[in-house]
N, C-alpha and C positions, 0 to 999 in steps of 0.2 A: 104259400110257404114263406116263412120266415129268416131273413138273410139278414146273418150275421155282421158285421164289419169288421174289419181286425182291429180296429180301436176300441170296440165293443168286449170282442173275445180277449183284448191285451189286459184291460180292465178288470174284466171278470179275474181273472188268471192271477193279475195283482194282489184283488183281493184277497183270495182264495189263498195265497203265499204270504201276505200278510197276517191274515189271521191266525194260518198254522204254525207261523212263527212267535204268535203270542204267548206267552209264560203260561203255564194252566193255570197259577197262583194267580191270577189278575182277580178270579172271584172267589175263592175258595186256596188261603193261606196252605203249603207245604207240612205234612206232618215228619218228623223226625223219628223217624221206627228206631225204637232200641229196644233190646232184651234184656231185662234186671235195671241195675243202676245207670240213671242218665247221669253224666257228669258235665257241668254244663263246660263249655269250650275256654269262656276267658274268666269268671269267677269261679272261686274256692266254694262251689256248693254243688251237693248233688241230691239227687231226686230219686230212690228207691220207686220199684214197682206196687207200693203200698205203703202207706203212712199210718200205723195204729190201724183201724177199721175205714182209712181209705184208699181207696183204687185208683191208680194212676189210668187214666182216659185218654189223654192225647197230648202228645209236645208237638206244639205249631210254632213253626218259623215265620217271622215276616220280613226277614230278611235276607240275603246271602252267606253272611259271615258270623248265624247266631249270634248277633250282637241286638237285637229284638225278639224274645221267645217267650211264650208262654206255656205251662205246666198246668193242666186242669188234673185235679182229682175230685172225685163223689164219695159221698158215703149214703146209703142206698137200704134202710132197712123197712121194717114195719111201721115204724114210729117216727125216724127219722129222714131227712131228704135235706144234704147240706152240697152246696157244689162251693168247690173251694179250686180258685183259679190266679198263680201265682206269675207276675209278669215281669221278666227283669230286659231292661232298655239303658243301654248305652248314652250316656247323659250327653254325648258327642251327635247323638240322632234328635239331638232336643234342643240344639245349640239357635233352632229359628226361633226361641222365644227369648224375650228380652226379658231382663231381672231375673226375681228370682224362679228358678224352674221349676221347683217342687211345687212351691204354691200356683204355677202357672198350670202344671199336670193336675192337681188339684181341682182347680175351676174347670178345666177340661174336663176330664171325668165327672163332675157335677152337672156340664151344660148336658152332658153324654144323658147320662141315669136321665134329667129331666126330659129330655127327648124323646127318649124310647119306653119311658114309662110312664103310666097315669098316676093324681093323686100322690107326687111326690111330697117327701115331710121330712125334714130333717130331724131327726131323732136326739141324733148327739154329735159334737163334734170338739174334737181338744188332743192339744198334744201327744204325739206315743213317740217311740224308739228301736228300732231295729237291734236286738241284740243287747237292750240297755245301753245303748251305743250312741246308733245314728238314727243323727233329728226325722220326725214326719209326723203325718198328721192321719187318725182316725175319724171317720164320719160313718155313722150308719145312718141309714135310710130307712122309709117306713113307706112302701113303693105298691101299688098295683098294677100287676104284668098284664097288658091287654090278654093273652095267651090263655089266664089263668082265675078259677072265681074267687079264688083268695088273697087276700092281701100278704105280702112279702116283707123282709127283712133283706138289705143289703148292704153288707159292709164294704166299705175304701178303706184299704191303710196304704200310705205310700208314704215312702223312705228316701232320703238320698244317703245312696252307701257308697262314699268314694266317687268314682268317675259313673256312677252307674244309679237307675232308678230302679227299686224292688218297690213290685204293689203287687197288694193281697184284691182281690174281692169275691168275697163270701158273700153267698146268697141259701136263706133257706123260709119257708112258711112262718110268718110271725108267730102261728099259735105253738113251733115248737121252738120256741126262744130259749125257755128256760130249760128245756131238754139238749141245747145242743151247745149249750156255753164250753162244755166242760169238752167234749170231741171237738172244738173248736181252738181253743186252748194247747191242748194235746198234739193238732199238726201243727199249730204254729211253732211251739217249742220245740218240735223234732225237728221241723226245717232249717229254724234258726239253728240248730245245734248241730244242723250238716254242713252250714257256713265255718270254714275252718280260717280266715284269717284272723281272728282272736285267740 
């Protein structure tokens, strides 16, 4: 029979209290349940439960104080298949990178997409604006998902609006590119147009 020690059993017990005490978000980010309109906490914008013919899917915190959240929506038909996932970050959670921060989130998200995906290709990439407004930069990608036997289409846009980083990225099947320009369009201008400080 096997005897225990109580340095043995203190340990175990440790762990075991240790680990119960871990956050559940260590692997799998907190979802933020709301019914109807999310209004987000510290910007002037809000997130209806549907945008034009897309479905709001999930608002994920990665932080304490919504000050790093993202808003996923899909749109889901016969023809089409767009995931449209919007991320606004507190420019103060980005203050460890030196110069300038857009362009550093930029490269970020680039080494990102090349990482996780094969056959990366940059498509396009050149200035855009948030609202006609605030400076950022557009890049699509021309990507294939190990997941997936077809080749992909993924957009970056990212902004700096004020104290704060807004990014889009849009992901859909290259072959329906030219089918989704125009519902692509369409939530970007609703979103921007639920931004109320202009």
């Amino acid at each position: 029979m096997k005897i225990f020690t109580v340095k043995t059993v203190t340990c175990c017990l440790s762990l075991i209290l240790i680990i119960s005490c871990m956050p559940v978000y260590m692997n799998v980010p907190p979802e933020i349940k709301v019914e109807g309109v999310y209004e987000h906490k510290h910007l002037p914008i809000s997130f209806p439960d549907s945008i034009s013919e897309f479905k709001r899917i999930r608002i994920t915190e990665y932080s304490d104080d919504e000050t790093n959240v993202s808003v996923g929506y899909n749109l889901r038909t016969d023809s089409k298949n767009i995931a449209f996932t919007i991320y606004l970050t507190a420019d103060s959670l980005l203050k460890l990178y030196s110069g300038d921060t857009l362009k550093q989130v930029v490269i970020e998200n680039k080494a990102s997409i090349e990482y996780f995906f094969e056959r990366v290709e940059v498509i396009s990439d050149e200035e855009s604006k948030f609202k006609d407004v605030y400076p950022g930069r557009k890049i699509i990608f021309r990507l294939k998902d190990p997941q997936q036997s077809y080749m992909s289409n993924s957009e970056l846009h990212v902004f700096k609006v004020d104290d704060w980083i807004i990014k889009y990225r849009i992901s859909y099947p290259e072959i329906q590119k030219l089918l989704v320009q125009q519902d692509i369009a369409d939530i970007i201008g609703e979103i921007e147009s639920y931004y109320t400080m202009l």
